[in-house]
C-alpha positions as CSV (number, residue, x, y, z in Angstrom):
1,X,181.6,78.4,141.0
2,X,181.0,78.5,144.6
3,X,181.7,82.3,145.2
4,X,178.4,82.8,142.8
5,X,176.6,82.5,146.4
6,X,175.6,86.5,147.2
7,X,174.5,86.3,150.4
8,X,173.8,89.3,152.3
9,X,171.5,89.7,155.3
10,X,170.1,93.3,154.5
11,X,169.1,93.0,150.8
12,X,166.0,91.5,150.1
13,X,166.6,89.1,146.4
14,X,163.3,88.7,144.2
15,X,164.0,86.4,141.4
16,X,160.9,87.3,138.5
17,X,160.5,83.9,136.1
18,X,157.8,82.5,134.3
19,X,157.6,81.2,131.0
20,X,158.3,83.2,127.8
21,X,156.5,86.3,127.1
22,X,155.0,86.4,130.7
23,X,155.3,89.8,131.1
24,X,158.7,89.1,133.7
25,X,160.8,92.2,132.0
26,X,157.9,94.7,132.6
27,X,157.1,93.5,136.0
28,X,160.8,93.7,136.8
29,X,161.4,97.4,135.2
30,X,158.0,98.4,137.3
31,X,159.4,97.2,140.5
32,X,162.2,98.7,140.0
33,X,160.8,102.5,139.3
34,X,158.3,102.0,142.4
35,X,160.7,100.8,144.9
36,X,164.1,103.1,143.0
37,X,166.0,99.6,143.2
38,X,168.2,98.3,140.7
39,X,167.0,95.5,138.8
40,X,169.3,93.0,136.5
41,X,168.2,91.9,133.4
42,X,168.3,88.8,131.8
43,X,172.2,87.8,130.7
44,X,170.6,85.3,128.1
45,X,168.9,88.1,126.0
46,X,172.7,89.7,126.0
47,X,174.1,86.6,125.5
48,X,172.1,85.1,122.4
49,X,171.7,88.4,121.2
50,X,175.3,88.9,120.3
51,X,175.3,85.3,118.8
52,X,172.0,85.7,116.9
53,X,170.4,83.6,118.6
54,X,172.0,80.4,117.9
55,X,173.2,78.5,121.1
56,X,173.9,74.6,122.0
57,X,173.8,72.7,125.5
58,X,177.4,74.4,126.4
59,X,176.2,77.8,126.4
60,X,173.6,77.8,129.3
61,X,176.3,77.2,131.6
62,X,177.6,80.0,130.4
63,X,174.8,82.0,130.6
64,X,174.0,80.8,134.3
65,X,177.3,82.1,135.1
66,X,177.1,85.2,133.4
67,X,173.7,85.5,135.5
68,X,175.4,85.2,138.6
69,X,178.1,87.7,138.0
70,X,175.7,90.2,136.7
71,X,173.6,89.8,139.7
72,X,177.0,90.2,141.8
73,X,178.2,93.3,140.4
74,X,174.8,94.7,141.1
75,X,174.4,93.3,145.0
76,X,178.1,95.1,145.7
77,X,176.7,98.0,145.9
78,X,174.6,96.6,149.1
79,X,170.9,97.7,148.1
80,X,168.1,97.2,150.1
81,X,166.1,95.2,147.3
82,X,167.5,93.3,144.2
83,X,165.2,92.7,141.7
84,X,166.2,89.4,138.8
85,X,164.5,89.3,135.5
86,X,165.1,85.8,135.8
87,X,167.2,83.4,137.3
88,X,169.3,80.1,137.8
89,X,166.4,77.5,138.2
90,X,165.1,79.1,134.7
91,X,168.5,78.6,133.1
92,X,168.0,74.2,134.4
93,X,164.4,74.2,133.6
94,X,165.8,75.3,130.0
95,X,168.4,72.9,130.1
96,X,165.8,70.2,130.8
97,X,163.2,71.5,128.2
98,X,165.6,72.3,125.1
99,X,168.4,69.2,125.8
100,X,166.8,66.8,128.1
101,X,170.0,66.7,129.4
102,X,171.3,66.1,132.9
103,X,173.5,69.2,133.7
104,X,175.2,68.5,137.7
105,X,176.7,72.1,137.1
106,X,173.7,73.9,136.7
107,X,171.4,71.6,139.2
108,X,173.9,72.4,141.5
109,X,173.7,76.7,140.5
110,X,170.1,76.6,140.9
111,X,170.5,75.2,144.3
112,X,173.1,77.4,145.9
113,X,172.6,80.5,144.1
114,X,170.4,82.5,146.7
115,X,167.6,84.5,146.1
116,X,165.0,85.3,149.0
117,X,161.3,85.0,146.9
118,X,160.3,84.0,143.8
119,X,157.7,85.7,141.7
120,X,156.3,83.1,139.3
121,X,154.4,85.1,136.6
122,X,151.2,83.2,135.0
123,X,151.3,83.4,131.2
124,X,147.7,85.1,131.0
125,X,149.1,87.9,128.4
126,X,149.1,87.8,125.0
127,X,152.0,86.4,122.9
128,X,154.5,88.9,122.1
129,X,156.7,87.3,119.2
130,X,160.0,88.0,119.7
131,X,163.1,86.6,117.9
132,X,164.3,85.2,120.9
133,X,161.2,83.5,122.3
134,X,160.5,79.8,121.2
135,X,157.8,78.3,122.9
136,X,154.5,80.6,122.1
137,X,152.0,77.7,122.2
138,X,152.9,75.8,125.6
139,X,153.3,78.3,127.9
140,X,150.5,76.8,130.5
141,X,152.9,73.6,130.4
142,X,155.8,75.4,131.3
143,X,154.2,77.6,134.0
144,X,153.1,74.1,135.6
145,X,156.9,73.2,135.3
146,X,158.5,76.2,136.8
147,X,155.2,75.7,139.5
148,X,156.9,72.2,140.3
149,X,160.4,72.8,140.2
150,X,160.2,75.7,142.9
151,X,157.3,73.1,145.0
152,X,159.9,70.4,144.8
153,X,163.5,73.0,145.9
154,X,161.0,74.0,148.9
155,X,161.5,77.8,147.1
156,X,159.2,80.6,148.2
157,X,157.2,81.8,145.6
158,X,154.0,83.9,144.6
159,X,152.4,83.6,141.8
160,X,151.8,86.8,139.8
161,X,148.8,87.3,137.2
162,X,146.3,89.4,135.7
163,X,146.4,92.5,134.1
164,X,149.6,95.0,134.5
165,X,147.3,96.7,137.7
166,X,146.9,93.7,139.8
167,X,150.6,92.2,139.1
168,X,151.9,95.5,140.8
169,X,149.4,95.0,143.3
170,X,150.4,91.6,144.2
171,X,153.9,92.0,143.9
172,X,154.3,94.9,145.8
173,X,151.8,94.0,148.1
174,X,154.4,90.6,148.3
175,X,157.6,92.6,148.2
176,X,155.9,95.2,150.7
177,X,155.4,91.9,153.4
178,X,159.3,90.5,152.9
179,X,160.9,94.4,153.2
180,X,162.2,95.1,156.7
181,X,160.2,97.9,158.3
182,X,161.4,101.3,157.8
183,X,162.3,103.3,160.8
């Protein structure tokens, strides 16, 4: 698994997690139409979608890799900005809420697998029930764990909230900081 590493100098990564029905996916697709950058979806919504949703412990390795391929295919074509609708620290933050399971393979993803900021999206929208969601009454509790995790792996992060307006605002207004200047 160690060529999952993208590294290049001259695209900016922005990795957009949160907890479930966050509003992550929207974000992501707006970023993407205001900046024309490509944006990767989320491989587990592929993933379990094609299995019905049923998944055990095996599969999120699985699904962290297939994150990490997707995300390569779409850095190989060198953009300027790459925007994730999620990514590997959400997959072992999963691992540790669903299994309680000690997983070295994915600890060790989530720690090499680059990206270069973090947009941590508050859950302060309404539910959206979903067949794929799971956890529509502890989403505060989860946004405190995904707070953590990225405190404790020294991650850059902003924290996104509000209505659809002020997200964009704030993440662009981010986004707009970490972007090279043009010229």
């Amino acid at each position: 698994m160690e060529g999952w590493k993208v590294t290049l100098s001259a695209m900016l990564k922005i990795a957009i997690v949160g907890p479930e029905s966050s509003g992550k996916t929207t974000l992501c697709k707006a970023l993407a139409m205001h900046y024309q950058a490509p944006w990767v979806p989320e491989f587990a919504r592929e993933y379990l979608g094609e299995r019905g949703g049923a998944y055990t412990h095996s599969d999120l390795l699985r699904i962290a890799e297939g994150q990490c391929a997707q995300e390569e295919r779409a850095a190989g074509s060198k953009p300027s900005l790459l925007l994730c609708d999620t990514d590997i620290v959400t997959i072992r933050i999963w691992n540790d809420e669903k299994y309680s399971a000690y997983d070295r393979r994915t600890i060790d993803l989530s720690e090499r697998h680059h990206y270069d900021h973090w947009l941590l999206c508050r859950p302060d929208l309404p539910w959206e029930p979903d067949p794929l969601r799971e956890n529509p009454h502890d989403r505060d509790r989860l946004f405190a764990v995904y707070e953590d995790l990225l405190k404790r792996l020294a991650k850059p992060f902003s924290i996104i909230a509000g209505d659809a307006e002020q997200r964009m605002r704030t993440a662009t207004a981010v986004i707009d900081a970490l972007l090279p200047p043009k010229g």
